[in-house]
mmCIF file of the N, C-alpha and C atoms, coordinates in Angstrom:
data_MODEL
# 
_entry.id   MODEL 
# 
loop_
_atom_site.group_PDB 
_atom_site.id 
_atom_site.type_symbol 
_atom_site.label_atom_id 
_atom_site.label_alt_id 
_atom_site.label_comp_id 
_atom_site.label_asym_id 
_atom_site.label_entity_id 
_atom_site.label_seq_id 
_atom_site.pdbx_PDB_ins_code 
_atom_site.Cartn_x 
_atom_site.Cartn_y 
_atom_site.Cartn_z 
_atom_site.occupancy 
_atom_site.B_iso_or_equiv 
_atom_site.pdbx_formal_charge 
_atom_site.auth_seq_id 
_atom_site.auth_comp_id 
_atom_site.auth_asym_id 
_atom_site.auth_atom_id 
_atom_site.pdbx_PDB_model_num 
ATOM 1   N N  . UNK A 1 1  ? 14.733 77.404  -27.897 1.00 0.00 ? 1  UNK A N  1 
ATOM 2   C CA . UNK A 1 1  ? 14.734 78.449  -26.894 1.00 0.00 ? 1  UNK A CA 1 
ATOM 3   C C  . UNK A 1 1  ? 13.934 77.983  -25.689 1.00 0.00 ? 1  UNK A C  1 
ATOM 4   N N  . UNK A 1 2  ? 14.164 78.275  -24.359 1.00 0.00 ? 2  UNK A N  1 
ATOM 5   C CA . UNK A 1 2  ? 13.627 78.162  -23.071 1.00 0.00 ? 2  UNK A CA 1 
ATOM 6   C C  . UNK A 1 2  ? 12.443 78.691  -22.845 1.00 0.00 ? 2  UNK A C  1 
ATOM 7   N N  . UNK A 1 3  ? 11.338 78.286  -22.770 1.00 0.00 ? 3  UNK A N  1 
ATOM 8   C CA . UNK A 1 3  ? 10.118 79.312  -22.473 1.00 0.00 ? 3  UNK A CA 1 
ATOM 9   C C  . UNK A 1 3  ? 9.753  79.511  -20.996 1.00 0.00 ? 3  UNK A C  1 
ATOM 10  N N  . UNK A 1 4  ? 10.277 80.664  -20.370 1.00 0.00 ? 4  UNK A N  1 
ATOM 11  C CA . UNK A 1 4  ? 10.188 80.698  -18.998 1.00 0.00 ? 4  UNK A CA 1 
ATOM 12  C C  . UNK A 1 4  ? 8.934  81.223  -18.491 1.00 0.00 ? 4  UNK A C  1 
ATOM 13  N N  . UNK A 1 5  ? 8.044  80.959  -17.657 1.00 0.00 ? 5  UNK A N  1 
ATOM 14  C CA . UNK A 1 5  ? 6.631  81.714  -16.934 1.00 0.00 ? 5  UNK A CA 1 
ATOM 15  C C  . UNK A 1 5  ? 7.455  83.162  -16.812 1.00 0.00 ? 5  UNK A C  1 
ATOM 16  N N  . UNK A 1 6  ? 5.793  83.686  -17.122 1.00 0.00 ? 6  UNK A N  1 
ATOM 17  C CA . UNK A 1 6  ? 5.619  85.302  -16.687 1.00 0.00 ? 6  UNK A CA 1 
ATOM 18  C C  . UNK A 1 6  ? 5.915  85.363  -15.403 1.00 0.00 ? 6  UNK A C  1 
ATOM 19  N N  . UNK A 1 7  ? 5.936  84.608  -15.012 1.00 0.00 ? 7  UNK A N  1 
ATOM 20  C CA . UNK A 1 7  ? 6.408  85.184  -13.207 1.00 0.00 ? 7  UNK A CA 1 
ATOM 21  C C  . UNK A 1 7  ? 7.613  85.243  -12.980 1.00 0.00 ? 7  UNK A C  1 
ATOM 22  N N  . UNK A 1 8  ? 8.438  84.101  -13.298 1.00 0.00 ? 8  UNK A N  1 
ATOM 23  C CA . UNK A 1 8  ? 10.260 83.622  -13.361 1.00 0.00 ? 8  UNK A CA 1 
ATOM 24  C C  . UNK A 1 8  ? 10.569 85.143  -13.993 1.00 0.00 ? 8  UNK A C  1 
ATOM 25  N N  . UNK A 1 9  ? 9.923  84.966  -15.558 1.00 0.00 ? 9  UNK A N  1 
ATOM 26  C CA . UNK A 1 9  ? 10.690 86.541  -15.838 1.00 0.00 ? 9  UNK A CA 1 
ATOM 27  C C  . UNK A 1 9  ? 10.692 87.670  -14.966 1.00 0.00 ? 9  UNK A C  1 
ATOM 28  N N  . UNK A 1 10 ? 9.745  87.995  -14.367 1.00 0.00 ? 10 UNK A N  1 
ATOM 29  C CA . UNK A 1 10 ? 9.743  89.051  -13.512 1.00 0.00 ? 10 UNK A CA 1 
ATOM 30  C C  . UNK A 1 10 ? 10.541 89.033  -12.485 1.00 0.00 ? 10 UNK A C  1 
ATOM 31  N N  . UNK A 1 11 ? 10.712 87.724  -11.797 1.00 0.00 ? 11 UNK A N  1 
ATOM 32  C CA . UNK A 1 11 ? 11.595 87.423  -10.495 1.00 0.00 ? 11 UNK A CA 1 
ATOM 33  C C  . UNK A 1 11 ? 12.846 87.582  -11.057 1.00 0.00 ? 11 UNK A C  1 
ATOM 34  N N  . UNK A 1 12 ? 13.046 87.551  -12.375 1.00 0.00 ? 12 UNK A N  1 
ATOM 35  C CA . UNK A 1 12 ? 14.419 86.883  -12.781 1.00 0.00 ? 12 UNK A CA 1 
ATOM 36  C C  . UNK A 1 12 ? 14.916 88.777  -12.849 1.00 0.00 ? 12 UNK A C  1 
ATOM 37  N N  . UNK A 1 13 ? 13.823 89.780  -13.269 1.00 0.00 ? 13 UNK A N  1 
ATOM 38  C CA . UNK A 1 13 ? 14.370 91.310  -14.390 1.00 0.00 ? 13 UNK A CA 1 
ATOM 39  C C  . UNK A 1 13 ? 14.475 91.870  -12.620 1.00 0.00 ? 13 UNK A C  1 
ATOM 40  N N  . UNK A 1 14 ? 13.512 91.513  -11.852 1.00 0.00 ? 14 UNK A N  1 
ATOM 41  C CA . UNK A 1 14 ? 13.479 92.375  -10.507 1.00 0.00 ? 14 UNK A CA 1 
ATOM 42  C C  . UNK A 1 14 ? 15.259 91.979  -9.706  1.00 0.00 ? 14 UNK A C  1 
ATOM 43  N N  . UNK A 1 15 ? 15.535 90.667  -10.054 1.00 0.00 ? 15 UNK A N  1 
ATOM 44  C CA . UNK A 1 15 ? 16.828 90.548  -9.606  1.00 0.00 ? 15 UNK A CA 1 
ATOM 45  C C  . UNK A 1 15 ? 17.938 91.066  -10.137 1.00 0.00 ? 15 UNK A C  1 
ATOM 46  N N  . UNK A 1 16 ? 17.871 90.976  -11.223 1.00 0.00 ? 16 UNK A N  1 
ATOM 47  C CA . UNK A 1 16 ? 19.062 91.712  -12.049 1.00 0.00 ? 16 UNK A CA 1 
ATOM 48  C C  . UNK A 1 16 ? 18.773 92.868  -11.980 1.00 0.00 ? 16 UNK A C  1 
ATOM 49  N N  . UNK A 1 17 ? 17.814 94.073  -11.633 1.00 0.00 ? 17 UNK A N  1 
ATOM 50  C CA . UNK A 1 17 ? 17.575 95.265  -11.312 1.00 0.00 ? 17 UNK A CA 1 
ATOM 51  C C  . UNK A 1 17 ? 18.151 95.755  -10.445 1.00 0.00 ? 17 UNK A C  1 
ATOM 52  N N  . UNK A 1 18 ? 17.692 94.817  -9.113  1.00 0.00 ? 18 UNK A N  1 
ATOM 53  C CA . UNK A 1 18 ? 18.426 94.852  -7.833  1.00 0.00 ? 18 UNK A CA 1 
ATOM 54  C C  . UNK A 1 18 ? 19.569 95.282  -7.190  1.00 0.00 ? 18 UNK A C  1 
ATOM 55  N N  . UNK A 1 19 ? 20.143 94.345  -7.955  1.00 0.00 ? 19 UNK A N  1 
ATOM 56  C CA . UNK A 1 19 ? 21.777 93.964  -7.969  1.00 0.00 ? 19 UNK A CA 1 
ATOM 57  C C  . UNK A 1 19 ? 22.689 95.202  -7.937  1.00 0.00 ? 19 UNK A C  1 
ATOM 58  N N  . UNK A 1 20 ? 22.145 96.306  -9.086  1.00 0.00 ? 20 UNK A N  1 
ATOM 59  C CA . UNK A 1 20 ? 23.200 97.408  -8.872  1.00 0.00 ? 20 UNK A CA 1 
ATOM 60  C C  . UNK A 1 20 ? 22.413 98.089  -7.803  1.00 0.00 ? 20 UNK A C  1 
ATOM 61  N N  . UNK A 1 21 ? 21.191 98.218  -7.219  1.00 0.00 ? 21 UNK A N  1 
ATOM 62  C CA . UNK A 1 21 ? 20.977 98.881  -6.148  1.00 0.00 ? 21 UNK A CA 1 
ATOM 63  C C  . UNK A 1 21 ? 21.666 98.660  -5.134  1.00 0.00 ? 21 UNK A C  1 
ATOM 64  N N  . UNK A 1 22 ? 21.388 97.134  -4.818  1.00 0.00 ? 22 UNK A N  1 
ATOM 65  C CA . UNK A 1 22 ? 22.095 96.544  -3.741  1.00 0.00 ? 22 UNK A CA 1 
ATOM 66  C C  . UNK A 1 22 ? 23.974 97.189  -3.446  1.00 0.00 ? 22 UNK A C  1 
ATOM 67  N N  . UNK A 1 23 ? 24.175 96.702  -4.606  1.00 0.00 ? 23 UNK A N  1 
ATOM 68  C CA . UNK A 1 23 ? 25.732 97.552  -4.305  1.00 0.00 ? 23 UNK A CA 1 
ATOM 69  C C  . UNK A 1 23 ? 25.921 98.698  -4.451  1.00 0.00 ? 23 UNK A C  1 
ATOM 70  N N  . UNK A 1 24 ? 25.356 99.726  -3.903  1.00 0.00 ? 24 UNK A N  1 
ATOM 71  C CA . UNK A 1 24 ? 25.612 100.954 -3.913  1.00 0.00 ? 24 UNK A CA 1 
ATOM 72  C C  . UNK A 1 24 ? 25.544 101.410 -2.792  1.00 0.00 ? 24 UNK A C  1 
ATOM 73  N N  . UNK A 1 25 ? 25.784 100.777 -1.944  1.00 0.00 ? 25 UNK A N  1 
ATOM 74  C CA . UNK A 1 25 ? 25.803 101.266 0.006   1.00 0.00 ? 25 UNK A CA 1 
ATOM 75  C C  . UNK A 1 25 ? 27.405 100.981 -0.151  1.00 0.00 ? 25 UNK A C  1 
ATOM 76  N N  . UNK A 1 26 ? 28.073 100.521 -1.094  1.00 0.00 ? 26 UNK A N  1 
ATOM 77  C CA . UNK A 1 26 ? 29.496 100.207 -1.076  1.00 0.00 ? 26 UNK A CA 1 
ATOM 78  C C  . UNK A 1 26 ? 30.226 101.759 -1.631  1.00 0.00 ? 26 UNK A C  1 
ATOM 79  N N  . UNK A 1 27 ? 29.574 102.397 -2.632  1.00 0.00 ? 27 UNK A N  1 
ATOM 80  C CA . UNK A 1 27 ? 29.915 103.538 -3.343  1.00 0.00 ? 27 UNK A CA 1 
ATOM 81  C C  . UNK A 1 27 ? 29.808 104.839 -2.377  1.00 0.00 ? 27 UNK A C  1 
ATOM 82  N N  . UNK A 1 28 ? 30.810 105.857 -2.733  1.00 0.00 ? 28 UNK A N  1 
ATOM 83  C CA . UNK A 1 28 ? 31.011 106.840 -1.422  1.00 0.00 ? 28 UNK A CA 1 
ATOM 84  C C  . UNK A 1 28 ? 31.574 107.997 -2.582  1.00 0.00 ? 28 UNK A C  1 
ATOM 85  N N  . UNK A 1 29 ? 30.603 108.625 -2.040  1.00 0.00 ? 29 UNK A N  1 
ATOM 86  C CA . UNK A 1 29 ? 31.037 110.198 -2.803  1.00 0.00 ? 29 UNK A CA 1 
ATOM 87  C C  . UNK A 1 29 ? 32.375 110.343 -2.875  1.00 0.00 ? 29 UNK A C  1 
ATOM 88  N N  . UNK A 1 30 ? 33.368 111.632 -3.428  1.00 0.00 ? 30 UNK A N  1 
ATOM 89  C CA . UNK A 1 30 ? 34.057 111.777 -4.047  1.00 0.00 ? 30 UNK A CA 1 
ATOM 90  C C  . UNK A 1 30 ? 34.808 112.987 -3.013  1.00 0.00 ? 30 UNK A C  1 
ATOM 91  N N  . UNK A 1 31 ? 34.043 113.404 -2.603  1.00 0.00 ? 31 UNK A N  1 
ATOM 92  C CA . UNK A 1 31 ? 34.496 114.225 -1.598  1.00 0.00 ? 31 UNK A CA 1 
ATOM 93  C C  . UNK A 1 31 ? 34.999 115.628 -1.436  1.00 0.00 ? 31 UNK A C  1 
ATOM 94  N N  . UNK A 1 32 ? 34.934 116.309 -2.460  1.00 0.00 ? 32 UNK A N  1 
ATOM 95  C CA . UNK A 1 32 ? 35.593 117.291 -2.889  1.00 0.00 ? 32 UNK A CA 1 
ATOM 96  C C  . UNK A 1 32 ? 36.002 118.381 -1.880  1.00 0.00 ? 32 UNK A C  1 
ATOM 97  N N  . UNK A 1 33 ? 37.482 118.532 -1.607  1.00 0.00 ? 33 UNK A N  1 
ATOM 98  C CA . UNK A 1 33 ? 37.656 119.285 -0.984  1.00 0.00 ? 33 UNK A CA 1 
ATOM 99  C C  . UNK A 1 33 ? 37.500 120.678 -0.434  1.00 0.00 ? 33 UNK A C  1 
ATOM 100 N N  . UNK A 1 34 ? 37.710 121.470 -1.763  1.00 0.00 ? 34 UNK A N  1 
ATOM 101 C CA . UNK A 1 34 ? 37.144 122.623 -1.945  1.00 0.00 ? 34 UNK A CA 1 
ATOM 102 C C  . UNK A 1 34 ? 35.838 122.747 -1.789  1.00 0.00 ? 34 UNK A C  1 
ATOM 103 N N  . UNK A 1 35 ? 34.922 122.211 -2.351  1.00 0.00 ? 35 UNK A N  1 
ATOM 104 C CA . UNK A 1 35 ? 33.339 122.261 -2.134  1.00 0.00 ? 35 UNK A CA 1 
ATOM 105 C C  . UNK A 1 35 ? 33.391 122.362 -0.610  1.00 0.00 ? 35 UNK A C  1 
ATOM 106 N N  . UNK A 1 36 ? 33.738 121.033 0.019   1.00 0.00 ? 36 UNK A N  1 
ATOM 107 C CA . UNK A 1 36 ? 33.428 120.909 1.511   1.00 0.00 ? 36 UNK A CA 1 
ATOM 108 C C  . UNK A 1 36 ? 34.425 122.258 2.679   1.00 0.00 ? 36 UNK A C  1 
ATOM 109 N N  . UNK A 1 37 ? 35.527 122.793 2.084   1.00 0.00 ? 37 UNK A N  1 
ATOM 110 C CA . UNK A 1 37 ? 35.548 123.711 2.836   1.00 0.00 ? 37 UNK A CA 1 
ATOM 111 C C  . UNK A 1 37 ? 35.025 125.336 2.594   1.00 0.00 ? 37 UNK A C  1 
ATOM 112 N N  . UNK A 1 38 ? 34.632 125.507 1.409   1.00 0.00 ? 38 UNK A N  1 
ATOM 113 C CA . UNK A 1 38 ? 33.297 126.254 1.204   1.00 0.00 ? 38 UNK A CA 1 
ATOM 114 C C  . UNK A 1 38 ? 32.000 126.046 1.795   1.00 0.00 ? 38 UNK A C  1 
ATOM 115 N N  . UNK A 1 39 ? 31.538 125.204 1.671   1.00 0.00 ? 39 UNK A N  1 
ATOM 116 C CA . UNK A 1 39 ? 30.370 125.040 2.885   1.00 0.00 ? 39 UNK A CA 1 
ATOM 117 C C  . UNK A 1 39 ? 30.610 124.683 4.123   1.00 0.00 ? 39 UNK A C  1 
ATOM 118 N N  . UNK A 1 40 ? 31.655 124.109 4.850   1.00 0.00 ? 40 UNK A N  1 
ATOM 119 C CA . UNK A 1 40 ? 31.767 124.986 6.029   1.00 0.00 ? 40 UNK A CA 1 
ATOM 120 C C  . UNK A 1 40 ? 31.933 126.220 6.123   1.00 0.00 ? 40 UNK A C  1 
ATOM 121 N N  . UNK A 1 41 ? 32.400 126.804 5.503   1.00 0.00 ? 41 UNK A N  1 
ATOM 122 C CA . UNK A 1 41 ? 32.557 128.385 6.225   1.00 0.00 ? 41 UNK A CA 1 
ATOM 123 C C  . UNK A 1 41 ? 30.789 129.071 5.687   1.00 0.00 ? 41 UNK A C  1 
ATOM 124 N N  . UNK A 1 42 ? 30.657 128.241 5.440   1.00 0.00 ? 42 UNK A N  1 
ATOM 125 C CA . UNK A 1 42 ? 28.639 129.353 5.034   1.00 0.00 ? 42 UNK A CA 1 
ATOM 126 C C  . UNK A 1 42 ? 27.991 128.785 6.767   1.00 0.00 ? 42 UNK A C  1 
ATOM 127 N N  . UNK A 1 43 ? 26.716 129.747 6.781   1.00 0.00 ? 43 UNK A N  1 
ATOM 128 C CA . UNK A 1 43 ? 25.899 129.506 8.074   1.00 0.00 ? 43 UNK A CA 1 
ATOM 129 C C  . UNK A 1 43 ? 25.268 128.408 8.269   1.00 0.00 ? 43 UNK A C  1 
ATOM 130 N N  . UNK A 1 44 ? 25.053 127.717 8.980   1.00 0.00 ? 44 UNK A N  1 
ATOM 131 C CA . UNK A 1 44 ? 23.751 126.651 8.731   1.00 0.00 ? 44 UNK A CA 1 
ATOM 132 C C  . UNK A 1 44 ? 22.444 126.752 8.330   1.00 0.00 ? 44 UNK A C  1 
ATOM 133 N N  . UNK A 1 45 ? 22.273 128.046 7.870   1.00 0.00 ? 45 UNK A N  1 
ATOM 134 C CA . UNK A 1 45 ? 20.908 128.185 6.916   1.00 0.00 ? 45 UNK A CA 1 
ATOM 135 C C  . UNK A 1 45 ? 21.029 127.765 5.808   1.00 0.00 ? 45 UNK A C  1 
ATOM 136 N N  . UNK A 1 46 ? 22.565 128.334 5.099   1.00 0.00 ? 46 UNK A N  1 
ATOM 137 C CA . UNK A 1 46 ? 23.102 128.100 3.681   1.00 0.00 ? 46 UNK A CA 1 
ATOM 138 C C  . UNK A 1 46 ? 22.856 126.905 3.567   1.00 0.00 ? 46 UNK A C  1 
ATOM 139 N N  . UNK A 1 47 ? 23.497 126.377 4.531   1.00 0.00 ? 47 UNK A N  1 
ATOM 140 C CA . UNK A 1 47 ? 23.797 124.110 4.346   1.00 0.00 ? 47 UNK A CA 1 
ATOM 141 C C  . UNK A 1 47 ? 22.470 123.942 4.119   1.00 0.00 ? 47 UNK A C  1 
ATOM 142 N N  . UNK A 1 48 ? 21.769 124.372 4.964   1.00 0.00 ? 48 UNK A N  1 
ATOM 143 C CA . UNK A 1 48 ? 20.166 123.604 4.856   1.00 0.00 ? 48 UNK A CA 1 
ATOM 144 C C  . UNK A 1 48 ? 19.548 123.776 3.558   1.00 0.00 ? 48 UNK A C  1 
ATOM 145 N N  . UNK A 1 49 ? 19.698 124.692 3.037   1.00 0.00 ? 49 UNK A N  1 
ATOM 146 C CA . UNK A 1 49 ? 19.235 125.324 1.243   1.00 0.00 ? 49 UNK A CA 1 
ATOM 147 C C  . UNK A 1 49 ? 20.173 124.887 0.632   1.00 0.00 ? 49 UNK A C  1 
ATOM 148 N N  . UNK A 1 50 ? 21.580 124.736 0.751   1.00 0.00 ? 50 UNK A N  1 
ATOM 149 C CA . UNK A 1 50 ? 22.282 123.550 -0.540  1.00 0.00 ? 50 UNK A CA 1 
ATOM 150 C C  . UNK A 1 50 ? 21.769 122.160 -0.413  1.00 0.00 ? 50 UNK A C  1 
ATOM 151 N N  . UNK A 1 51 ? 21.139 122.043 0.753   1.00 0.00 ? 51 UNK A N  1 
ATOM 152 C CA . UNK A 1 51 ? 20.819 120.605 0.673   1.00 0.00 ? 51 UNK A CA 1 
ATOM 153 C C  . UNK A 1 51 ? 19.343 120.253 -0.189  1.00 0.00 ? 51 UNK A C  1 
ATOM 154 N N  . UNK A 1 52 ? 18.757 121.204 0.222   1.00 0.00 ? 52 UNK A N  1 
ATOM 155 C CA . UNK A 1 52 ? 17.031 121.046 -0.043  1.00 0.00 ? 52 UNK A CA 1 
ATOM 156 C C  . UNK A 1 52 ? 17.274 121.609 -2.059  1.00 0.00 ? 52 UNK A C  1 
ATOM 157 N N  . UNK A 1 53 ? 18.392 122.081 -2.592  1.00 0.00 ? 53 UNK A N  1 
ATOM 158 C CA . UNK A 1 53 ? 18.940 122.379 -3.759  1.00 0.00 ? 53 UNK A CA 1 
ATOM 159 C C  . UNK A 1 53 ? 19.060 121.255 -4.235  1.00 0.00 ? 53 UNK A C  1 
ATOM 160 N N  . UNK A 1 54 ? 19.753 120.319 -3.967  1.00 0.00 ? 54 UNK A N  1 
ATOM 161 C CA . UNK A 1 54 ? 20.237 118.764 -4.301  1.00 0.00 ? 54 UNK A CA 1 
ATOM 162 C C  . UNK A 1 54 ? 19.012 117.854 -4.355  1.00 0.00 ? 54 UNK A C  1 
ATOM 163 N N  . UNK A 1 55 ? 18.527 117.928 -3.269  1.00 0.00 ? 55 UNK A N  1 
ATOM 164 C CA . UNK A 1 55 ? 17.252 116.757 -3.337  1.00 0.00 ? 55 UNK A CA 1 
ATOM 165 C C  . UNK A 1 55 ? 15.947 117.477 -4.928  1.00 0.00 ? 55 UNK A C  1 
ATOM 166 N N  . UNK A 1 56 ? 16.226 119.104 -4.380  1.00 0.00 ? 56 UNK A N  1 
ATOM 167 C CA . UNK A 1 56 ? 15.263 119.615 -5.693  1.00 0.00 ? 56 UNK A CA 1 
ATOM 168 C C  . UNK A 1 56 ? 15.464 118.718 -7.057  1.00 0.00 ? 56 UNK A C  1 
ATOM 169 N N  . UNK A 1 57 ? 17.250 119.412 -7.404  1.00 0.00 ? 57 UNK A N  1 
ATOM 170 C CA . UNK A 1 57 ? 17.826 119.160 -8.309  1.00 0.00 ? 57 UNK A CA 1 
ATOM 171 C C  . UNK A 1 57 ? 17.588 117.900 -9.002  1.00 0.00 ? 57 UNK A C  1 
ATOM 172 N N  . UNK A 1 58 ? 17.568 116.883 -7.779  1.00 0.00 ? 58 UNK A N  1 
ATOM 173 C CA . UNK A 1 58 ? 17.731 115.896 -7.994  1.00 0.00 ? 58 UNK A CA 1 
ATOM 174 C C  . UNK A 1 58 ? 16.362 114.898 -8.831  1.00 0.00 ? 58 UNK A C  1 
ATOM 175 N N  . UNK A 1 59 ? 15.303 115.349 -7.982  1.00 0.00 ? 59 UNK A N  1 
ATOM 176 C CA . UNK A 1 59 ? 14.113 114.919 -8.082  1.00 0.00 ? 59 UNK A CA 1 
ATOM 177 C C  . UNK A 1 59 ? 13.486 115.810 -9.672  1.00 0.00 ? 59 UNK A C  1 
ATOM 178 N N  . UNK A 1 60 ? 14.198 116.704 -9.463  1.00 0.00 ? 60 UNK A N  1 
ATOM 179 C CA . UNK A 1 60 ? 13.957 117.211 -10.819 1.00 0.00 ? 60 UNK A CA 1 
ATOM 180 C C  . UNK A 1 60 ? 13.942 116.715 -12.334 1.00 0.00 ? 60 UNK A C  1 
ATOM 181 N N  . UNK A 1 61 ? 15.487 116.079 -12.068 1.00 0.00 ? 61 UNK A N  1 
ATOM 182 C CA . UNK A 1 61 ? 15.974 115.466 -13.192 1.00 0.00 ? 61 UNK A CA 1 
ATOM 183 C C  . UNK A 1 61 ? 15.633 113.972 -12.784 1.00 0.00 ? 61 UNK A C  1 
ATOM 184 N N  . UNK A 1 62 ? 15.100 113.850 -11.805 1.00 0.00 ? 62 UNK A N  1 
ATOM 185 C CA . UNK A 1 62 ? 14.709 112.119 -11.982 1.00 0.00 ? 62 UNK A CA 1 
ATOM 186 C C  . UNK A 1 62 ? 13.453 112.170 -13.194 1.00 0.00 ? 62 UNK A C  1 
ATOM 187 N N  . UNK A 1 63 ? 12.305 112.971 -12.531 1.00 0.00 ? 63 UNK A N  1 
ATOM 188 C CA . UNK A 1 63 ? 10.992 113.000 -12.719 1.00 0.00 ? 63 UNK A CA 1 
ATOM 189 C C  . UNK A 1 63 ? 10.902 113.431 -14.405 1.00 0.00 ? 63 UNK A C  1 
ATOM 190 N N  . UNK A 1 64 ? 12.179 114.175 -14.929 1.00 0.00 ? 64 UNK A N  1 
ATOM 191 C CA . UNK A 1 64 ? 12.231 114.206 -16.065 1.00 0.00 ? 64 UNK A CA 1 
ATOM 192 C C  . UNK A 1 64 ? 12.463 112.962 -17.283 1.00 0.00 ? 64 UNK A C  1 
ATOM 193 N N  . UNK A 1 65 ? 13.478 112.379 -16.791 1.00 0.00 ? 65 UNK A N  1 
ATOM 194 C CA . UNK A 1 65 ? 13.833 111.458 -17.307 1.00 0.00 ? 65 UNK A CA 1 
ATOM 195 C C  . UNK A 1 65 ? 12.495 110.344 -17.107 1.00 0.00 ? 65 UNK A C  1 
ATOM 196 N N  . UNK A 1 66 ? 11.543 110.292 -16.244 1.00 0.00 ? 66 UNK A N  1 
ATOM 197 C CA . UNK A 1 66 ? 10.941 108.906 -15.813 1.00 0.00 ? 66 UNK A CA 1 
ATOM 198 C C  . UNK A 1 66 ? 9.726  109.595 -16.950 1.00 0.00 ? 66 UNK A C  1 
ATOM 199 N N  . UNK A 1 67 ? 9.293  110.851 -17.098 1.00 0.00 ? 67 UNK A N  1 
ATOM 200 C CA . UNK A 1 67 ? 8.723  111.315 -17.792 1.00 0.00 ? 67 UNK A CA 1 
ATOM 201 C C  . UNK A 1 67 ? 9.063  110.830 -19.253 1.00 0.00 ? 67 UNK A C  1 
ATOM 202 N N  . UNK A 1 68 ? 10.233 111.096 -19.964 1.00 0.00 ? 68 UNK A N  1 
ATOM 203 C CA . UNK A 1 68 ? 10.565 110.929 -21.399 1.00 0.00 ? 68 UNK A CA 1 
ATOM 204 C C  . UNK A 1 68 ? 10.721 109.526 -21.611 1.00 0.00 ? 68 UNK A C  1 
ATOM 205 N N  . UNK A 1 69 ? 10.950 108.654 -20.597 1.00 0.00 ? 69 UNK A N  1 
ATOM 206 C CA . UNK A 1 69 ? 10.887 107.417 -20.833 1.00 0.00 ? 69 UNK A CA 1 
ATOM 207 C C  . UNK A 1 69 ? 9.206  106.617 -20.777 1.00 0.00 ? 69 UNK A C  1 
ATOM 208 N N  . UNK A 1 70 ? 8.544  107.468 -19.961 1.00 0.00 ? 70 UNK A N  1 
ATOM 209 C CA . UNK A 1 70 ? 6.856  107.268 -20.186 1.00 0.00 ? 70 UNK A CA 1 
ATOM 210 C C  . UNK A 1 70 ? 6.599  107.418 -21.597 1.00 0.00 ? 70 UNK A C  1 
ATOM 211 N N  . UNK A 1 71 ? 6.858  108.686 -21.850 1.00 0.00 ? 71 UNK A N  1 
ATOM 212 C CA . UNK A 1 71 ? 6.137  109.413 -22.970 1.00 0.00 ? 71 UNK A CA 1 
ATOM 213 C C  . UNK A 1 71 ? 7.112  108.352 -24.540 1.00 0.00 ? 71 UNK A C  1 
ATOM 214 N N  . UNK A 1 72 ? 8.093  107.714 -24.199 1.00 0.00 ? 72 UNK A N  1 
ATOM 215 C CA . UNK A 1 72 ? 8.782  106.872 -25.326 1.00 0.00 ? 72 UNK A CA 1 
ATOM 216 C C  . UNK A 1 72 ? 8.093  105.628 -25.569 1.00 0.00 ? 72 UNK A C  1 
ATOM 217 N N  . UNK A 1 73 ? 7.891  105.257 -24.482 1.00 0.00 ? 73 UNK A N  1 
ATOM 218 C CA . UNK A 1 73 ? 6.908  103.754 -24.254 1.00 0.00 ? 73 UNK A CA 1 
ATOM 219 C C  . UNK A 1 73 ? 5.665  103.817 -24.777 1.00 0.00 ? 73 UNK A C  1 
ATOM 220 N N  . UNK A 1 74 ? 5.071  104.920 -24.612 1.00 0.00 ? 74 UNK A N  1 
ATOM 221 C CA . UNK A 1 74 ? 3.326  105.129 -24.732 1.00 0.00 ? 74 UNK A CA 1 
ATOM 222 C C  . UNK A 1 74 ? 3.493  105.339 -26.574 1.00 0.00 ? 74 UNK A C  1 
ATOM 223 N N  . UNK A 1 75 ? 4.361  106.052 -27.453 1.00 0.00 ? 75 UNK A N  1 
ATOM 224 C CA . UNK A 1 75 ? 4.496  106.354 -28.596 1.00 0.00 ? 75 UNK A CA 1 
ATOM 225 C C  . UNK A 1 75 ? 4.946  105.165 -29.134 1.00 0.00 ? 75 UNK A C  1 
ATOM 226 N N  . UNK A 1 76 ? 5.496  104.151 -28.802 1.00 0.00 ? 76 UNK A N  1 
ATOM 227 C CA . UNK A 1 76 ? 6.415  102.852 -29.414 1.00 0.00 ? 76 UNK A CA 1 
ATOM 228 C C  . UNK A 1 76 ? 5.745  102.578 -30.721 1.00 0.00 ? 76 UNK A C  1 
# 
């Protein structure tokens, strides 16, 4: 087997990490029609609170998941 430095590994996991970040400026929502002509017809207060809904939502279920994956690691 290859014994690679602690550093290579890291350069090597941070690149392969990367990689699907990197390609995701290529990926484009889905677009849904109906959704999008439902929120046009709401006010621009609505838009502004479905939006600040999404980022909630979102950050919600990140912080959860980064949580249960803490709390899996620390129990190993």
């Amino acid at each position: 087997m290859i014994r690679m430095s602690r550093r290579f590994r890291l350069g090597l996991m941070a690149l392969l990490l990367w990689i699907p970040f990197g390609l995701t400026s290529l990926a484009f929502s889905q677009g849904c029609t109906q959704c999008r002509d439902n929120t046009a017809a709401t006010p621009p207060a609505t838009r502004r609170a479905y939006r600040h809904a999404i980022i909630l939502m979102t950050v919600t279920g990140g912080s959860l998941f980064i949580a249960s994956v803490a709390l899996l690691r620390r129990n190993r």
